[in-house]
NUTI-410062 format. One line per 3 residues: number of its first residue (from 1); their letters; for each residue z negated, y, x of C-alpha. Coordinates in nm, 3 decimals. Layout:
# NUTI-410062
NUM = A = Z,Y,X; ...
***
This chain:
# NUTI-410062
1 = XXX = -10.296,5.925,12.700; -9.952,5.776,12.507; -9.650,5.946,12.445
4 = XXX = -9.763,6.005,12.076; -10.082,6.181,12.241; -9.857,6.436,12.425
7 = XXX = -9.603,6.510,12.165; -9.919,6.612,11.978; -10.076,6.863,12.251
10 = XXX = -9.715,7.019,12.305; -9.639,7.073,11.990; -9.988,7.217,11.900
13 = XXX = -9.937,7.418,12.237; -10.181,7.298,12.461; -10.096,7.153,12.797
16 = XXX = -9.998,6.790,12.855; -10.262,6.714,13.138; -10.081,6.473,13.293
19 = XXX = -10.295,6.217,13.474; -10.327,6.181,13.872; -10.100,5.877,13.891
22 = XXX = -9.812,6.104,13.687; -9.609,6.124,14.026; -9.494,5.728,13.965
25 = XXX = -9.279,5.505,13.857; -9.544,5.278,13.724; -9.624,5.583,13.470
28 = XXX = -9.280,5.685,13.405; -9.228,5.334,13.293; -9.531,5.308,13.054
31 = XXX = -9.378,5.659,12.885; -9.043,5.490,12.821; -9.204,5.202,12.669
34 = XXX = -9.348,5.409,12.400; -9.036,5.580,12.326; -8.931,5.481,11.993
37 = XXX = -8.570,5.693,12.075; -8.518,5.417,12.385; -8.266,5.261,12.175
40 = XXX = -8.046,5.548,12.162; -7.957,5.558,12.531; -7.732,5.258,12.433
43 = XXX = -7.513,5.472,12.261; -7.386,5.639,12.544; -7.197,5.565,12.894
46 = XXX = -7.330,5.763,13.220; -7.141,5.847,13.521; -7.258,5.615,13.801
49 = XXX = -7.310,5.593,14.170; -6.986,5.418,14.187; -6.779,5.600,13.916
52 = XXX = -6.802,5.946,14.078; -6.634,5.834,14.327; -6.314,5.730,14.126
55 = XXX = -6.011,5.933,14.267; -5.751,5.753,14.012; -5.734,5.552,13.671
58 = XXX = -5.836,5.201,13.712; -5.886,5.132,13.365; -6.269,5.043,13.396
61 = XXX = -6.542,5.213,13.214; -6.919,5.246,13.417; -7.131,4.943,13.349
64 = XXX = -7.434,5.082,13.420; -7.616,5.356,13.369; -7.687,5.726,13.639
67 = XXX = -7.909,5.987,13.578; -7.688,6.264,13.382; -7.861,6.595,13.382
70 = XXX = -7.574,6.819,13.310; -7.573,6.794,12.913; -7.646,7.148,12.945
73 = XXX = -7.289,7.158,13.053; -7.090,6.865,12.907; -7.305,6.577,12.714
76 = XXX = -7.270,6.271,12.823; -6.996,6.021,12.599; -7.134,5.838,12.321
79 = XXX = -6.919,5.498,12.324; -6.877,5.589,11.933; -6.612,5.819,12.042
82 = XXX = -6.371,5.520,12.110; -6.419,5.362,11.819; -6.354,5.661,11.609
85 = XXX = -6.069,5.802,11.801; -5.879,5.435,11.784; -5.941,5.464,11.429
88 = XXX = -5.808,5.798,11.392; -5.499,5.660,11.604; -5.416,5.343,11.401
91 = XXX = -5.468,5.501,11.090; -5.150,5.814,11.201; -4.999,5.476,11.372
94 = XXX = -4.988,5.326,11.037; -4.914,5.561,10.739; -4.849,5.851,10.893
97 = XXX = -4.885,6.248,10.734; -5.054,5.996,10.466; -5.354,5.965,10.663
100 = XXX = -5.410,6.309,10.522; -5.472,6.196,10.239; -5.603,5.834,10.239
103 = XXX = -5.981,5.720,10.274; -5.914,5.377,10.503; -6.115,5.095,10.459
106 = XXX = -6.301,4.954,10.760; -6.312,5.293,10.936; -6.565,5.522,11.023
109 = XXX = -6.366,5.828,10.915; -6.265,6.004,10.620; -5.948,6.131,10.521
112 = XXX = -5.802,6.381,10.795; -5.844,6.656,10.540; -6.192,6.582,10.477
115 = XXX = -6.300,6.513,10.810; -6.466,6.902,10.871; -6.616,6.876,10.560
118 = XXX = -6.781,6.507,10.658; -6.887,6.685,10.971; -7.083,6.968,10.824
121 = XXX = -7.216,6.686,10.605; -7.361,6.509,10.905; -7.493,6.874,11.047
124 = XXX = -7.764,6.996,10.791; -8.029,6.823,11.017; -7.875,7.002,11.315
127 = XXX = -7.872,7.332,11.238; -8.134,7.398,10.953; -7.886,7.465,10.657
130 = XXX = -7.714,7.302,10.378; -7.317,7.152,10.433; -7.140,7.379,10.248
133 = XXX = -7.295,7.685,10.457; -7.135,7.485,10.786; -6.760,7.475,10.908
136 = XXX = -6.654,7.279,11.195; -6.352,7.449,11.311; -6.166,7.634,11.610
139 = XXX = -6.390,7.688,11.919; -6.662,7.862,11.988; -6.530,8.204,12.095
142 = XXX = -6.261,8.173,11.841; -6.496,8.132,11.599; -6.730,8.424,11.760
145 = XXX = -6.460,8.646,11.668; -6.370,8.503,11.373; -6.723,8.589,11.260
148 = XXX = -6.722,8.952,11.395; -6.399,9.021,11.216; -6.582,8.921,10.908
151 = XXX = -6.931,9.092,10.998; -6.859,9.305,11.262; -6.771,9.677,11.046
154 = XXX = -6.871,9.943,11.250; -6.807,10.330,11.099; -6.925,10.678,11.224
157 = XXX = -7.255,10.572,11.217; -7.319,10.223,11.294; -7.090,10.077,11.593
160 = XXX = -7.339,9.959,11.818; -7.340,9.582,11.943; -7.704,9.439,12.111
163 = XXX = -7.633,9.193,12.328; -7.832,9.050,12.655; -7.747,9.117,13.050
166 = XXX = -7.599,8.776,13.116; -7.478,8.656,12.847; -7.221,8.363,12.895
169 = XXX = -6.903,8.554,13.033; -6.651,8.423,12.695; -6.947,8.622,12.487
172 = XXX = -6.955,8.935,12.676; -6.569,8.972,12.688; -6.558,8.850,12.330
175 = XXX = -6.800,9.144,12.209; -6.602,9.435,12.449; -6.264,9.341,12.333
178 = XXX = -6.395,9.341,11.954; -6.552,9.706,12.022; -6.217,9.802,12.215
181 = XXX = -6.004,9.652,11.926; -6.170,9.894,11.657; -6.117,10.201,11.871
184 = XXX = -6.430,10.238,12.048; -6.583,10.296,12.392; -6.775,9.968,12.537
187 = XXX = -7.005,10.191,12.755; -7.126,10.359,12.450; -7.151,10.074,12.164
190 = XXX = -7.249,9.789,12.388; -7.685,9.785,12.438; -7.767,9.548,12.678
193 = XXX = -8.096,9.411,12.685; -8.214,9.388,13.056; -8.482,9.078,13.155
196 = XXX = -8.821,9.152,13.329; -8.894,9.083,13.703; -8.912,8.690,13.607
199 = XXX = -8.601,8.679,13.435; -8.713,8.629,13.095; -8.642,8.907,12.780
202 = XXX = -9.006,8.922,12.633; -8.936,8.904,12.222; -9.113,9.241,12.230
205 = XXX = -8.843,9.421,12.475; -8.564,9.289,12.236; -8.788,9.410,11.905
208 = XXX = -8.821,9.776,12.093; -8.465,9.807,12.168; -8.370,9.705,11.795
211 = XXX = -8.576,9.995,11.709; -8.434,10.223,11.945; -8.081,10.220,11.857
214 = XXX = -8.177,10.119,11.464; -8.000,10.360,11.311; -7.651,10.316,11.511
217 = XXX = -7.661,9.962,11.545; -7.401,9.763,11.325; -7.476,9.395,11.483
220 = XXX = -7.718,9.196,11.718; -7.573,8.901,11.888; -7.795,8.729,12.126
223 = XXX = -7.798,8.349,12.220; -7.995,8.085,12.078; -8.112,7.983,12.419
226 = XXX = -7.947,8.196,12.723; -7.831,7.969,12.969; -7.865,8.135,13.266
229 = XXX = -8.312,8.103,13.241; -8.287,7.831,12.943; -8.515,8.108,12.774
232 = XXX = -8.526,7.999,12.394; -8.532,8.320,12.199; -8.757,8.392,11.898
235 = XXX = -8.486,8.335,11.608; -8.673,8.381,11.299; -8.853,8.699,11.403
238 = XXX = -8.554,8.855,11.583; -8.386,8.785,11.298; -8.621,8.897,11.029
241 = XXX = -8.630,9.255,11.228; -8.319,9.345,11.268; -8.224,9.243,10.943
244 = XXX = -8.545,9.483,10.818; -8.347,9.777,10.942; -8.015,9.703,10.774
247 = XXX = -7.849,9.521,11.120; -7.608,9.184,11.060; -7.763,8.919,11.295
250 = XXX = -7.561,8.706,11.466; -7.601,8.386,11.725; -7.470,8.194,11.980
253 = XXX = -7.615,7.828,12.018; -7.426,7.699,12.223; -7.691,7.564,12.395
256 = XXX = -7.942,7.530,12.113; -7.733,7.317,11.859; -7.853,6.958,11.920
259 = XXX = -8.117,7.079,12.168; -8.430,7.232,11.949; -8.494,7.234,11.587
262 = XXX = -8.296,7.517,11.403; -8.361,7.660,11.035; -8.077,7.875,11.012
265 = XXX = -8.069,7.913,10.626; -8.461,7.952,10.616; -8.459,8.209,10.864
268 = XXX = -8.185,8.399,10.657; -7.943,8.421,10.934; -7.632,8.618,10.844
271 = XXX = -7.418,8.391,11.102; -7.393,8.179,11.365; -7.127,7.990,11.640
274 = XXX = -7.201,7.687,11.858; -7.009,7.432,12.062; -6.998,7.087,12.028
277 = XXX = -6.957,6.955,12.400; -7.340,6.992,12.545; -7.607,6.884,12.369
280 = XXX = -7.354,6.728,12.101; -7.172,6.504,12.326; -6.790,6.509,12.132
283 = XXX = -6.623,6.630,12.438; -6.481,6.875,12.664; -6.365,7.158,12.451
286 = XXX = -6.396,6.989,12.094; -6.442,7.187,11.772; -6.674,7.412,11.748
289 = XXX = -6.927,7.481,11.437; -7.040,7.778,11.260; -7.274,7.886,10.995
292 = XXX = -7.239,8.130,10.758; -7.503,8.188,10.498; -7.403,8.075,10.163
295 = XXX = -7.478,8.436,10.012; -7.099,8.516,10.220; -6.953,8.229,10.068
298 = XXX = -6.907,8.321,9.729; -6.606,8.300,9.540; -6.640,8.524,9.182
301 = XXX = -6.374,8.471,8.966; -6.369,8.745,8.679; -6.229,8.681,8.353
304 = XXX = -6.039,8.391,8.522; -5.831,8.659,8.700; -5.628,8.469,8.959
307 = XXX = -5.799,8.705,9.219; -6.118,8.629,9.289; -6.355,8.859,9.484
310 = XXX = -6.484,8.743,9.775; -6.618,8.878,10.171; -6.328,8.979,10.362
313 = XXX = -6.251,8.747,10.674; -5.914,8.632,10.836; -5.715,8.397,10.617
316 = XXX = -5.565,8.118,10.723; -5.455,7.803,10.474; -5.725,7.584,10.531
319 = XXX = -5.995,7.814,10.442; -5.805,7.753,10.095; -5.958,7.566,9.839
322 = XXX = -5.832,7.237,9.842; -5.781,7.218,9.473; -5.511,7.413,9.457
325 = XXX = -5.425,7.474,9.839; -5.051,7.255,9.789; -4.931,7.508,9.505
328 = XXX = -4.830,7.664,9.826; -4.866,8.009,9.683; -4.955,8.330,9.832
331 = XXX = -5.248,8.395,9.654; -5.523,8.341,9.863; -5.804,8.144,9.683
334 = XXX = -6.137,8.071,9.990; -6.305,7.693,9.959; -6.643,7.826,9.813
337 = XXX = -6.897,7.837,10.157; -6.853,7.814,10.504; -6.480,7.688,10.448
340 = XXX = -6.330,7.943,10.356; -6.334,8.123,10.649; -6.163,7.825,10.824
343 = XXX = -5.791,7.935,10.912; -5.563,7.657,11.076; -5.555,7.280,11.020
346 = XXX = -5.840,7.137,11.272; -5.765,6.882,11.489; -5.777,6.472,11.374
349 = XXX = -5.841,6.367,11.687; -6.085,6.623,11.806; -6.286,6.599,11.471
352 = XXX = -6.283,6.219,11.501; -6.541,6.303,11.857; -6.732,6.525,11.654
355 = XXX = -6.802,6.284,11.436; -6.824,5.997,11.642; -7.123,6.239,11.827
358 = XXX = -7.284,6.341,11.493; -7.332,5.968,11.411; -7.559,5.941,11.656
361 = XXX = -7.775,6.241,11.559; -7.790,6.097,11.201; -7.980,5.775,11.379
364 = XXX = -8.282,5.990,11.427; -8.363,6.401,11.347; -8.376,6.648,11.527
367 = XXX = -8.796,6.673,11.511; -8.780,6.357,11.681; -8.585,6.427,11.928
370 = XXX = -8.730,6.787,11.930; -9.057,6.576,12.030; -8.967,6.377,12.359
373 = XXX = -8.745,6.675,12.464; -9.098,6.860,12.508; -9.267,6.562,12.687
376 = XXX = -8.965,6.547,12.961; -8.921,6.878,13.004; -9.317,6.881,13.059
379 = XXX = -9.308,6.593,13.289; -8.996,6.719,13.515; -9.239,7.060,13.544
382 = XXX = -9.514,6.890,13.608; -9.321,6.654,13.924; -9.176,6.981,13.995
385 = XXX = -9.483,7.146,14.080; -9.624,6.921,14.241; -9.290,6.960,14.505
388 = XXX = -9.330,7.323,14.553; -9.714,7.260,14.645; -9.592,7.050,14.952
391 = XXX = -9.414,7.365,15.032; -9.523,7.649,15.309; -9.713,7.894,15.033
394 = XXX = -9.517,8.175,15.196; -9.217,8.017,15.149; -9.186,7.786,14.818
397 = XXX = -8.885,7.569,14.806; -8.784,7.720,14.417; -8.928,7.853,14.147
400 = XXX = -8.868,7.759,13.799; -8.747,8.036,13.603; -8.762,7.879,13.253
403 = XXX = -9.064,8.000,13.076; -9.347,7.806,13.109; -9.425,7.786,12.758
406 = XXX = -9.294,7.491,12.608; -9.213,7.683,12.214; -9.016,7.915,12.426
409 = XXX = -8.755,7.662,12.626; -8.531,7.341,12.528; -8.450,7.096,12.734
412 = XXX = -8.359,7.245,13.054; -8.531,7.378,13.342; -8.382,7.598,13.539
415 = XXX = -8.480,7.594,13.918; -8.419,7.885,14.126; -8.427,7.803,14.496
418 = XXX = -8.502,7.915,14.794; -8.179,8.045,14.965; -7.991,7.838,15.134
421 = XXX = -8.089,7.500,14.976; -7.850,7.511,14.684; -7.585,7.308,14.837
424 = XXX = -7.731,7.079,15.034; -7.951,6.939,14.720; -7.663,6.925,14.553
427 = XXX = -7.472,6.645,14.768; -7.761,6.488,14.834; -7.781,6.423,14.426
430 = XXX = -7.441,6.374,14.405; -7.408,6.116,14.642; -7.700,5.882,14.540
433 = XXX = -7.503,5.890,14.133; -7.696,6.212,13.993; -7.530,6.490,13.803
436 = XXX = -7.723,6.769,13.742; -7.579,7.173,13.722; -7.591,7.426,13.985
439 = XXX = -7.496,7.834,13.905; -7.474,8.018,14.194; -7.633,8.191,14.353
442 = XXX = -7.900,7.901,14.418; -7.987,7.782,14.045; -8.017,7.458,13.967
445 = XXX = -8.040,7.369,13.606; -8.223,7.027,13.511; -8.157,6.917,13.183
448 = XXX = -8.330,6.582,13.069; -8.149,6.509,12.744; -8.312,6.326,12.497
451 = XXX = -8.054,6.108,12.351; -7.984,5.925,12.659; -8.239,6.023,12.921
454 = XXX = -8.566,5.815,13.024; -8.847,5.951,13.185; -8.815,5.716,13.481
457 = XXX = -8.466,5.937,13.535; -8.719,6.188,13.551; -8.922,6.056,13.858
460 = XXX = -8.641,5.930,14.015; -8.454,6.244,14.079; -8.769,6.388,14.190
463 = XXX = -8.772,6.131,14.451; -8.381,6.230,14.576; -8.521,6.592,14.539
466 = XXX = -8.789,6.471,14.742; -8.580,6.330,14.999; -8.312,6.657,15.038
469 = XXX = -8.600,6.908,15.090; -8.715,6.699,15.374; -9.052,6.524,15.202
***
């Protein structure tokens, strides 16, 4: 069977059926020849063997190529970035606050003013929507509670917040201190949604509690994909419920954006946050996106009144329209869309990453990448598997908590093991040049990125797996 062949069965949900030579590199090596996305692992530079052991500057980039597993955490750098932060830098170098305002020819990037609005541009693919219902602005728990002060409204009768267990710590404190700042009591308008045995919230559990607390519940915000179990949650239905029974929907993709295929405006999502340093590769801590469905981003004026009506949000200048945003008056007139809830002037250089990582995703789409994601992530459980049944069957080295199901998971497979392995497997990865995430206590989270990972990465840190549990 070809790559082709196995895209097909996981997308049409059957199982891959991987062949009896699978466990070699022989096979991995066939897979990446079929890979029409090879290409694209050009576009980026991987930590190395040798560079992780840099304790100073040298000036010297990594020549060749690791295995980086950690895009879950912090993508890997796309060499774009370079090009389009010098660019940004000789253009202030050169003219100054008129970079502002002046389109350069010969470089990648617009006008500074323009550059959030050529970033949404390059994000319809990403996320599922049109550009003018995206905003690249802020971070991503600035711009979670940017997006609650908008939608968040809770009165007498609707202050409840659903939420998971474990969400990411920045979205739990993000969603208390928003309850606390409207005069409320956390223990009473936070619902928590607690997993089953295996980890996982079944779609069902999070449908039931919806319906339980209906009536009282003024917003759900759940993540895309938790990152904890890399459980991919049911968007469109979740969505289409709550929204049945009068609750704003909300979500977190932080590790969904760039990793599966999103529909956001399809699936009528009221709003959404995500970061751009995993699966987008511009960066540690570089501007975040949001979504907000154009139906919010009206601007009405009536009878030309100089007061348009509008959704309330916090105002900040640059969510002004640009047409008239240098009268410098103190009427407040939104950019139509997803811009108009932008507040402060967004950072050149940090926008110039974004872009330089968005380039990249406009080589391909994000079905195709969507595809060979599946086929990894199949392939990693499959070598996987065939670990643990080396193991003592009372005592299995891990299991994988990520749900088997390949519709309900993105790219990463997270590995709980057995205790007391956790840091051992670590240094034995790190020291022969492979990054990969561990969250204690004793989860390991594999993460075969698309954009610059090969399947032969795959079998290879099997082997160093291999070779730390003693096999």
């Amino acid at each position: 069977m070809d790559l082709p062949a196995y895209v097909e069965r996981l997308r049409s949900g059957a199982p891959p059926k991987f062949p009896a030579d699978a466990n070699s590199l022989e096979f991995a090596q066939k897979l990446d020849s079929q890979d029409s996305l090879r290409h694209l692992r050009d576009e980026f530079i991987l930590p190395t063997k040798a560079s992780l052991k840099k304790k100073a500057l040298d000036g010297s980039i990594p020549g060749e190529q690791g295995i980086y597993f950690v895009g879950n955490s912090l993508g890997a750098q796309p060499k774009a970035v370079r090009e389009y932060v010098n660019a940004q830098l000789e253009t202030w170098a050169s003219v100054g606050v008129n970079g502002h305002f002046l389109d350069m020819d010969q470089s990648p990037l617009v006008q500074w003013q323009d550059m959030a609005e050529d970033c949404a541009n390059k994000s319809a693919d990403l996320v599922g929507a049109s550009p003018s219902e995206i905003v690249y602005m802020s971070t991503l728990t600035v711009n979670l509670h940017m997006m609650m002060a908008s939608f968040y409204k809770p009165d007498a009768k609707r202050h409840k917040v659903i939420l998971e267990w474990k969400p990411f710590p920045s979205d739990h404190y993000a969603i208390e201190s928003q309850i606390v700042w409207h005069g409320l009591d956390p223990a009473e308008s936070m619902i928590k949604i607690e997993p089953d045995s295996d980890f996982l919230i079944p779609t069902e559990k999070v449908l039931a509690t919806i319906d339980a607390h209906a009536d009282s519940t003024a917003l759900i915000l759940l993540p895309g994909i938790q990152y904890w179990s890399g459980q991919l949650f049911d968007i469109p239905r979740i969505t289409a419920y709550a929204k049945e029974r009068g609750i704003v929907v909300g979500w977190d993709l932080a590790h969904a954006a760039g990793n599966v295929e999103l529909k956001l405006h399809d699936w009528d999502v009221d709003f959404a946050c995500w970061c751009t340093y995993k699966y987008i590769n511009a960066g540690p801590g570089a501007t975040g996106g949001a979504f907000v469905h154009e139906r919010y981003g009206k601007v009405d004026f009536v009878d030309n009144s100089e007061n348009p009506t509008y959704r309330p949000r916090l105002a900040g200048w640059y969510g002004g329209d640009k047409r008239v945003r240098f009268n410098m008056a103190n009427t407040f007139v939104p950019t139509p869309g997803a811009a108009g809830y932008q507040v402060s002037n967004p950072s050149a250089l940090d926008l110039a990453s974004v872009a330089a990582a968005l380039s990249i995703f406009n080589k391909t789409s994000m079905r195709d990448l969507r595809s060979k994601a599946l086929v990894l992530t199949a392939y990693a459980e499959h070598l996987l598997d065939q670990i643990n049944a080396e193991a003592d069957a009372a005592k299995p080295f891990f299991k994988i908590i990520t749900p088997r199901d390949p519709a309900q998971r993105g790219t990463q497979l997270s590995v709980l093991l057995r205790e007391g392995l956790l840091d051992n497997i670590a240094h034995a990865l790190e020291q022969n040049g492979v990054m990969c995430d561990k969250r204690k206590p004793d989860v390991l989270r594999v993460a075969p990125v698309p954009l610059y990972s090969r399947f032969e990465d795959v079998w290879r840190f099997m082997q160093i797996l291999r070779g730390a549990l003693g096999l």
